[in-house]
C-alpha positions in Angstrom: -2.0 11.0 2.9 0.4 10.7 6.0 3.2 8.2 6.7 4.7 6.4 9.3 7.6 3.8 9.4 6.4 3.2 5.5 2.8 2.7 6.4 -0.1 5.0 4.7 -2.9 6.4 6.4 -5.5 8.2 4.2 -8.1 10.7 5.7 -11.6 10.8 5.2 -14.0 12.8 7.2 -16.7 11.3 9.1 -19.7 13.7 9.2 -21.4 11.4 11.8 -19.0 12.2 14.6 -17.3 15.5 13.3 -14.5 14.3 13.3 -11.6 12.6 10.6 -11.3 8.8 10.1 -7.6 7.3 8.7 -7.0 3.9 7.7 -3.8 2.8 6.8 -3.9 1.3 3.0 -0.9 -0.6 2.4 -1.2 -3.6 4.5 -4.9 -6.3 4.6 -4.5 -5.9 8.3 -6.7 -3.2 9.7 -4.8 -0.7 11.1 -7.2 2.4 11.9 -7.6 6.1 13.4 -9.3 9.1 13.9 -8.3 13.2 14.7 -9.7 16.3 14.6 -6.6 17.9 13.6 -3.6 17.3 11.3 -1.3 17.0 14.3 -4.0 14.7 16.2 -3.6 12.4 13.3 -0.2 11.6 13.3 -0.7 11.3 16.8 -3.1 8.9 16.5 -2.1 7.1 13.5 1.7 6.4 14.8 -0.4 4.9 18.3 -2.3 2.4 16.1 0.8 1.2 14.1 2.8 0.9 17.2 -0.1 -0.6 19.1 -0.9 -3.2 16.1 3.3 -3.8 15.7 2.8 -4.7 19.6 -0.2 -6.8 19.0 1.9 -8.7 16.4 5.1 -9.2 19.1 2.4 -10.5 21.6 1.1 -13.2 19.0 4.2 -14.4 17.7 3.1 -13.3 14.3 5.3 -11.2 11.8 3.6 -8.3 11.0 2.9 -7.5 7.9 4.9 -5.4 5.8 3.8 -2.5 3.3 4.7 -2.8 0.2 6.0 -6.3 -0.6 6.9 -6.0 -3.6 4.7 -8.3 -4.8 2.3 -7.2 -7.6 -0.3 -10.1 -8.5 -2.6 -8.4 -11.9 -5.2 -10.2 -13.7 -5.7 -9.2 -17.5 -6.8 -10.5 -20.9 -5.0 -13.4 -22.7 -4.3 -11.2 -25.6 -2.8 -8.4 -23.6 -0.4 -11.2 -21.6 0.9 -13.0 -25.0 1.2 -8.9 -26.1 3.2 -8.6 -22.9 5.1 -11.6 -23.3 5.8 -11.1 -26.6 7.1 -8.1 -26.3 9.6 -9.3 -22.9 10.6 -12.1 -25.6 11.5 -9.7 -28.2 13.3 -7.5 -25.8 15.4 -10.6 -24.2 14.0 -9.7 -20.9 12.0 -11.8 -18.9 8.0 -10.9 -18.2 9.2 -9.6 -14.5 11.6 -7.6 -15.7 9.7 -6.3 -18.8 6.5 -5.5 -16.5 8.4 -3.4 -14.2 10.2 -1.3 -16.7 6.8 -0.7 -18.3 5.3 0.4 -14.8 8.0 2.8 -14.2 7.7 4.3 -17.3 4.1 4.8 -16.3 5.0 6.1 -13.2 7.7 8.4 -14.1 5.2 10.2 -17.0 3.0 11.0 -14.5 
């Protein structure tokens, strides 16, 4: 994994041209690149940020930012009124209670 201005990029190879293929994984807008070499892609992975951060400036749009903050889950009824119940019991709110839990889980690792 490789990073620029808080963006991801993950490699893969692509057999098909010899060659590696990044995409940047922390944003729904497709922000891709390719190298043969680790140097080549940061090269080529700080170009397509900075191309798709100009694209953005020429469209008027905001572009979008990695890593909101915003973390949108689906799960089981039972597990959320475990959840909640647990926040309640704690006097924290299900935010709160959620990321404290998540750290936890991050930290052990």
């Amino acid at each position: 994994m490789i990073e620029y201005k808080d963006y991801l990029g993950v490699i893969d190879f692509d057999p098909e041209i010899d060659s590696f293929h990044g995409t940047v994984i922390n944003t729904n807008d497709v922000i891709t690149f390719y190298g043969s070499s680790v140097t080549e892609l940061r090269e080529e992975m700080q170009k397509s940020i900075e191309v798709y951060l100009e694209f953005c400036r020429e469209q008027g749009k905001e572009p979008e930012e990695p890593f909101s903050g915003r973390l949108m889950i689906q799960t089981s009824p039972e597990l959320h009124r475990r959840i909640a119940l647990n926040a309640a019991r704690r006097h924290v709110n299900l935010n709160t209670y959620i990321q404290e839990v998540l750290e936890k889980g991050v930290v052990a690792e």
